[in-house]
C-alpha positions as CSV (number, residue, x, y, z in Angstrom):
1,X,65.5,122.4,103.9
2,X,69.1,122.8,104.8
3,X,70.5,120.0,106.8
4,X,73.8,120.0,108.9
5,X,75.8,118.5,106.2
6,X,73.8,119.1,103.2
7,X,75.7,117.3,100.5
8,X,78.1,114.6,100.3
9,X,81.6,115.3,99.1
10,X,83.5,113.7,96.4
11,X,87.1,114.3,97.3
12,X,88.3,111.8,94.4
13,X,88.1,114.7,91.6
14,X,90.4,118.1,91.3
15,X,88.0,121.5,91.9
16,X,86.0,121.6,89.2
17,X,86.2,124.9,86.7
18,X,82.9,125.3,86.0
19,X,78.8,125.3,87.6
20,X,77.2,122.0,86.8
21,X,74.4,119.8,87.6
22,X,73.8,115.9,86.9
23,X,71.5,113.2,87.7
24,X,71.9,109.9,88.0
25,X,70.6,107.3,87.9
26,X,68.1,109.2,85.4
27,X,65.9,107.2,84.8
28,X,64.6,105.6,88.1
29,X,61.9,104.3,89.7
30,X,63.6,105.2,92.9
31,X,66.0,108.2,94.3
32,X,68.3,109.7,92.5
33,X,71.6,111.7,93.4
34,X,72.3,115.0,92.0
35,X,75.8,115.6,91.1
36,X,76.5,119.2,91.7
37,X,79.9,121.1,90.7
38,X,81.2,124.3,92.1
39,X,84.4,126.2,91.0
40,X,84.0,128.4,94.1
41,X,82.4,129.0,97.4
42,X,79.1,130.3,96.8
43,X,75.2,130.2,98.4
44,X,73.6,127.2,95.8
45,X,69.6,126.7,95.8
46,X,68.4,123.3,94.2
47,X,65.2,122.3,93.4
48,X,62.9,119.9,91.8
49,X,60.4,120.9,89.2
50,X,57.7,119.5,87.7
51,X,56.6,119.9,83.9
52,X,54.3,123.1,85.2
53,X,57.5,124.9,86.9
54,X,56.1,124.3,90.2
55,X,58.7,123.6,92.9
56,X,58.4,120.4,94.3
57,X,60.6,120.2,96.9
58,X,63.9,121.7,97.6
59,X,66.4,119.9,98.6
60,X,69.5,122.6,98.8
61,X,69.2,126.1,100.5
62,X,72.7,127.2,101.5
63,X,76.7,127.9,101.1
64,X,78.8,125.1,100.0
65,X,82.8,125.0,99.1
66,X,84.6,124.4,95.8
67,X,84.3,120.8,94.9
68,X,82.0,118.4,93.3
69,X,78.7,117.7,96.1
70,X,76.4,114.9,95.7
71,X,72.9,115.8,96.6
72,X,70.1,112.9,97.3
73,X,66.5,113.1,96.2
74,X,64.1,110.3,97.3
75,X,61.8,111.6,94.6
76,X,59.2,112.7,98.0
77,X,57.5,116.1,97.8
78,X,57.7,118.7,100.2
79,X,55.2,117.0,102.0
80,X,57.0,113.3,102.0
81,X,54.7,111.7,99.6
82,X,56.0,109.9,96.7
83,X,55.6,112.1,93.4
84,X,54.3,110.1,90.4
85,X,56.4,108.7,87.4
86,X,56.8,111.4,84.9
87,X,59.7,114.2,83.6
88,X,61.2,117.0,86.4
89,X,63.6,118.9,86.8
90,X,66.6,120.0,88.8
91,X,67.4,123.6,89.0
92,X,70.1,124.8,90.4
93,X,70.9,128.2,91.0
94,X,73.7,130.6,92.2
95,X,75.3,134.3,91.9
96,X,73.2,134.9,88.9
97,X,74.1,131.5,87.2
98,X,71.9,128.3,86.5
99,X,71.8,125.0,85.3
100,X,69.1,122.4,84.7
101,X,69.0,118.7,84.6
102,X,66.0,116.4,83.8
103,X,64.8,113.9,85.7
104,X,62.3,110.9,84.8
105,X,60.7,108.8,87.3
106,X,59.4,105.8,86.4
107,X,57.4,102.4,88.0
């Protein structure tokens, strides 16, 4: 999944100086928005895991710029159907680095 503008763009903050990932709001019984920052322009992969390390969807496949990007999850699957209450994870990975943040869904 790569879509034409995959992330929002907070413009409010300086360039960040390091690779990080947040969630919020974590917990949720909704979507949540993954907070991702990048010192530099690089190719970023994020996806959602569940407990098992299965992928369950991913939601970023491409280059971004320098800044902080806000990335929405519905909590869907890959196939659109809504994934159960429970811990996952966001991975997000790049030029060797990676970062993890947990996610729990709840009813």
């Amino acid at each position: 999944f790569f879509p034409s503008d995959p992330a929002g763009v907070d413009d409010s903050e300086a360039v960040p100086t390091h690779f990080s990932i947040h969630a919020s709001p974590n917990p949720s019984h909704a979507g949540m928005t993954i907070r991702l920052q990048l010192a530099r322009e690089q190719v970023v992969n994020v996806g959602i895991f569940d407990v098992a390390g299965r992928e369950v969807r991913r939601v970023l496949d491409g280059p971004l710029p320098p800044g902080t990007h806000l990335i929405p999850w519905d909590g869907r699957d890959v196939s659109g159907r809504e994934t159960s209450a429970g811990a996952y994870f966001a991975k997000a990975s790049s030029s060797g680095q990676e970062q993890v943040a947990k996610l729990i869904r709840v009813r």
